[in-house]
C-alpha positions as CSV (number, residue, x, y, z in Angstrom):
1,X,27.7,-37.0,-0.9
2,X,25.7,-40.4,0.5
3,X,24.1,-38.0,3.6
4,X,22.6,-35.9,0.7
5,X,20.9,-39.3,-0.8
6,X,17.2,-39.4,-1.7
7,X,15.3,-42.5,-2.0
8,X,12.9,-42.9,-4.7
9,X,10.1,-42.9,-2.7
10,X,11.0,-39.5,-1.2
11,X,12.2,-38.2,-4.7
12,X,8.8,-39.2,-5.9
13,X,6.9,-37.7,-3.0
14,X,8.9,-34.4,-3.2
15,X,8.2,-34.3,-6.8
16,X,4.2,-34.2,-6.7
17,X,4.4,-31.9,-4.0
18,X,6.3,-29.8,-6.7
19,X,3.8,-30.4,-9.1
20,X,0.6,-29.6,-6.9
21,X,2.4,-26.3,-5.6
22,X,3.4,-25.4,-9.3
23,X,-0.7,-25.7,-10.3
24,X,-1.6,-24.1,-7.4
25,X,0.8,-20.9,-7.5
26,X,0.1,-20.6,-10.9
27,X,-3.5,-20.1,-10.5
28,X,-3.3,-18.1,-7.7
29,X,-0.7,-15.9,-9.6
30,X,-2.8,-15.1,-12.6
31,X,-6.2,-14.8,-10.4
32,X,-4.0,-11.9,-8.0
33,X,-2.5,-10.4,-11.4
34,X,-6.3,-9.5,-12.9
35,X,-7.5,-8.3,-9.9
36,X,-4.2,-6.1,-9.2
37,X,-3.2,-8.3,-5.8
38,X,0.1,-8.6,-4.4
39,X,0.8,-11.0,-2.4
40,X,4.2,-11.2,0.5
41,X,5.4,-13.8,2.9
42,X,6.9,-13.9,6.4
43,X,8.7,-17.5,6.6
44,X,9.9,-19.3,9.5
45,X,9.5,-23.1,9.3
46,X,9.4,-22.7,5.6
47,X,12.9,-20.9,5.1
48,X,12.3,-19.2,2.0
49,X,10.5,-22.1,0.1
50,X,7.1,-20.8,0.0
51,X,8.7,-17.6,-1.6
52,X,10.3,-20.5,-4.1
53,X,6.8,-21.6,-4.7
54,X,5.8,-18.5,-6.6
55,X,8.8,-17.7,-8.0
56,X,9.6,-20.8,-10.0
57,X,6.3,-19.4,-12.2
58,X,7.2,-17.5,-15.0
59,X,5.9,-13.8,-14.3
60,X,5.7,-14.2,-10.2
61,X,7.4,-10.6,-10.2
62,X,3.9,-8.9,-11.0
63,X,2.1,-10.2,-8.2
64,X,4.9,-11.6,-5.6
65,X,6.4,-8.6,-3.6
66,X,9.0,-10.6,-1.3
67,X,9.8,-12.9,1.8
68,X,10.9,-12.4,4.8
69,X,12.8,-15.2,6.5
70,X,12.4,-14.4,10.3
71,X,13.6,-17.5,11.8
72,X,15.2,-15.9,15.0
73,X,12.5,-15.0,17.3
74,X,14.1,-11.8,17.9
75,X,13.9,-11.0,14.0
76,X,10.0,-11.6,14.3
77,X,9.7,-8.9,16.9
78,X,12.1,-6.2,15.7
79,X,11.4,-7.1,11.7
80,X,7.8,-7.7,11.5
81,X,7.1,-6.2,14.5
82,X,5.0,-9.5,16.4
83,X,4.1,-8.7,19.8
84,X,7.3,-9.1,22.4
85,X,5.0,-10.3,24.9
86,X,3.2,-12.7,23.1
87,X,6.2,-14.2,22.1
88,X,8.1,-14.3,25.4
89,X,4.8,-15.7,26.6
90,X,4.1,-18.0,23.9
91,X,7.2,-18.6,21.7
92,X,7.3,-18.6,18.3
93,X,5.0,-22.0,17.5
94,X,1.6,-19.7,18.3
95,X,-1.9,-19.0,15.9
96,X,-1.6,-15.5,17.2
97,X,1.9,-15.3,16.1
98,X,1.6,-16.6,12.8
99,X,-1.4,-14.1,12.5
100,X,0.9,-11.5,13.3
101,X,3.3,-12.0,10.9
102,X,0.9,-12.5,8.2
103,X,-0.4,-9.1,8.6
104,X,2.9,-7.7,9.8
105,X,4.6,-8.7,6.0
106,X,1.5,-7.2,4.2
107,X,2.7,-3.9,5.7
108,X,6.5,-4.4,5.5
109,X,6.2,-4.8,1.8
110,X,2.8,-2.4,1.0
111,X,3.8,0.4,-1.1
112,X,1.5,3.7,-2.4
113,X,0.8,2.0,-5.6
114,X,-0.7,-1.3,-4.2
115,X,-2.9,0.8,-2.3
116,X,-3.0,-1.9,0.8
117,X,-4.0,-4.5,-1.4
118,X,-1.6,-6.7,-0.4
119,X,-2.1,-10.4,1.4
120,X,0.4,-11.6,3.5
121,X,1.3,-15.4,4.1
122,X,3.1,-16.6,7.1
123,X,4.4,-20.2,8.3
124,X,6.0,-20.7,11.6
125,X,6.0,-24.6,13.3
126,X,8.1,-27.3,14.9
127,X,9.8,-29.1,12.1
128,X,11.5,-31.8,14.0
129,X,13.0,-34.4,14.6
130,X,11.9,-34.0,18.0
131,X,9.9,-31.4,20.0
132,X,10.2,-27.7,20.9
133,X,9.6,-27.9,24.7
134,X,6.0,-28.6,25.0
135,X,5.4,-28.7,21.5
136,X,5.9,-31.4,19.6
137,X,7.3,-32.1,16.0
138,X,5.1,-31.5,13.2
139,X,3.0,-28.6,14.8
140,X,3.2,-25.9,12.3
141,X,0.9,-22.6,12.1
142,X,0.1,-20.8,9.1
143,X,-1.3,-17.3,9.1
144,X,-3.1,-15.4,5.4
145,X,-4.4,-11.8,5.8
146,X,-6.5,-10.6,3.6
147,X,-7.4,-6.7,3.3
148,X,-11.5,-7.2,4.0
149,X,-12.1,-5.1,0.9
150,X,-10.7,-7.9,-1.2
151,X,-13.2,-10.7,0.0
152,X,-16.8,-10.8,-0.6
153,X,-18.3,-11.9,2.5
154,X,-15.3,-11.1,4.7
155,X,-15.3,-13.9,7.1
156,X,-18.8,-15.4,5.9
157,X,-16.9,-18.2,3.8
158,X,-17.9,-21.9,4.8
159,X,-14.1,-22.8,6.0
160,X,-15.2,-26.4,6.6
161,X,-16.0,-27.1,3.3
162,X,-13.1,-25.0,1.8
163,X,-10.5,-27.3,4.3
164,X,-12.4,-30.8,3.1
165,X,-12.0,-29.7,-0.8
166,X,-8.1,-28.5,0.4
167,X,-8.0,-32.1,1.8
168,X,-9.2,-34.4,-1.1
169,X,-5.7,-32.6,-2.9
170,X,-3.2,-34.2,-0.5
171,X,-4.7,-36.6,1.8
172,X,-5.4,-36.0,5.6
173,X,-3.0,-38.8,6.3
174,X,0.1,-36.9,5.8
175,X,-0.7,-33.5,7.2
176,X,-4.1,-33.0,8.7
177,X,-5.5,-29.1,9.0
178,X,-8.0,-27.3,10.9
179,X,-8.6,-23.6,10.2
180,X,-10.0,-21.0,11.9
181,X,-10.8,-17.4,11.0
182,X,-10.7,-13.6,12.5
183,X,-10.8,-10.4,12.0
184,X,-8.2,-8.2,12.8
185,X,-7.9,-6.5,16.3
186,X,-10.1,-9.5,17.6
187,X,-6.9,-10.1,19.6
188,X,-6.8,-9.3,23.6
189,X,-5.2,-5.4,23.7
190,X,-1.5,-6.6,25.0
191,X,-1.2,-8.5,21.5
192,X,-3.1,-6.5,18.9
193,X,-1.3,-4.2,17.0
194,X,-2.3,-0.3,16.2
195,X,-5.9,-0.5,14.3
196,X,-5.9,1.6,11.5
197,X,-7.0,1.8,8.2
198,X,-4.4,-1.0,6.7
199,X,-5.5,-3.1,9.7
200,X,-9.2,-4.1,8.3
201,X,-8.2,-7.4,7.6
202,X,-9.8,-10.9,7.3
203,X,-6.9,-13.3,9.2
204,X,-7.2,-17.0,8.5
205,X,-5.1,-19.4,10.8
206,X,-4.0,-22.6,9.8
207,X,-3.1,-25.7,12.4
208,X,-1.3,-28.0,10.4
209,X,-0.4,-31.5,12.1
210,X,2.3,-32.7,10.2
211,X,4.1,-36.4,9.9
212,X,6.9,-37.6,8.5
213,X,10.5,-35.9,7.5
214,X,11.4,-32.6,8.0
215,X,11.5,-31.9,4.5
216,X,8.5,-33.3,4.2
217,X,6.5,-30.9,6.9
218,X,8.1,-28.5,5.2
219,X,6.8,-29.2,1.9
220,X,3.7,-29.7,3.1
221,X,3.1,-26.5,4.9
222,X,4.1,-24.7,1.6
223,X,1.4,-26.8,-0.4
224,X,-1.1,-26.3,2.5
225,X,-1.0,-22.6,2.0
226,X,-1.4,-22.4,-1.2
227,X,-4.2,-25.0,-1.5
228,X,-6.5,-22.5,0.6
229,X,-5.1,-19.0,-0.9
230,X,-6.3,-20.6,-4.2
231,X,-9.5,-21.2,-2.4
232,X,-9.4,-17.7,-1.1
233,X,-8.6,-15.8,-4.5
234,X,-11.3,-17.8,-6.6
235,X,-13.8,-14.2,-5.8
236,X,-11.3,-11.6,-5.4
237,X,-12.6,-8.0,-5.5
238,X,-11.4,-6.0,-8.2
């Protein structure tokens, strides 16, 4: 059908993106598999391709646990159970939300055998073509929690570096990114959830200032989050 037309440029575009998120899952994949890691999603913006990220690698099913695609607001509240009041307050384009459903998907999809050694991935963002309210096309937030006994020097890591070596991979052009990181419960007491012993977690939120096509913030946000869980895994506890 002509509205389903893609110009080479775009073909071309989407296709590296393919390519950079195929390296990058891969890596991440067989880093998580040696150090028994699981890994699960909660997708908003995304729609289910970040899960298509991992799962278009041969053996995903060892590591990748699941997504799930929470793109009604109420789903994020009465599925991964984000704060009601944060997100009547906020909406759904909020760090603290994506943080919340980062950690929120770990426990969804933790079972007795992974023993709570699961990170969780989230995505939630304005994809356009115009605004949401006050916020405008392009915003996106990405959320990775990460059980502290998995990291080395929970929260110690030099994020500034990390983002510039995540930049030099895709260009700051098309989708700049500032990150900032927590640890869990850091939150005000209306919007942190119950602390207990899954909830020791290093949270990592992800600003992403997106241009371009829909498809193309998208994509990006997907090749964003996987550019710094690679960056994240490279000293995974065992």
């Amino acid at each position: 059908m002509p509205g389903n037309t893609m110009s080479a440029p775009e073909a071309t575009t989407i296709g590296v993106m393919e390519d950079r998120c195929d390296e990058a899952a891969a890596v991440i994949l067989k880093r998580c598999r040696a150090a028994r890691v699981w890994i699960a999603a909660a997708e908003s913006l995304t729609g289910g391709l970040l899960a298509d990220a991992f799962v278009r690698i041969p053996g995903a099913s060892t590591v990748f646990l699941g997504s799930a695609v929470t793109y009604d607001i109420a789903a994020k509240a009465s599925i991964l159970r984000v704060n009601e009041a944060l997100l009547r307050r906020e909406g759904a384009v909020h760090p603290m939300v994506a943080a919340q459903m980062a950690s929120s998907t770990a426990r969804l999809y933790d079972q007795a055998a992974y023993r709570h050694r699961v990170i969780g991935l989230s995505t939630t963002g304005v994809a356009g073509p115009g605004p949401d309210g006050d916020k405008p096309a392009g915003l996106v937030y990405v959320g990775i929690s990460v059980p502290v006994t998995l990291m080395p020097e929970p929260g110690q890591r030099a994020d500034a570096e990390l983002d510039s070596r995540g930049r030099s991979m895709v260009g700051s052009s098309a989708c700049d990114t500032q990150w900032s990181c927590t640890r869990s419960g850091a939150a005000d007491g209306r919007d942190a959830q119950p602390r207990d012993s899954f909830a020791d977690r290093v949270i990592w939120v992800g600003q992403l200032h997106g241009a371009g096509s829909r498809e193309d913030i998208r994509r990006f946000t997907v090749l964003r989050t996987l550019q710094k869980l690679s960056l994240l895994t490279a000293n995974l506890q065992e």
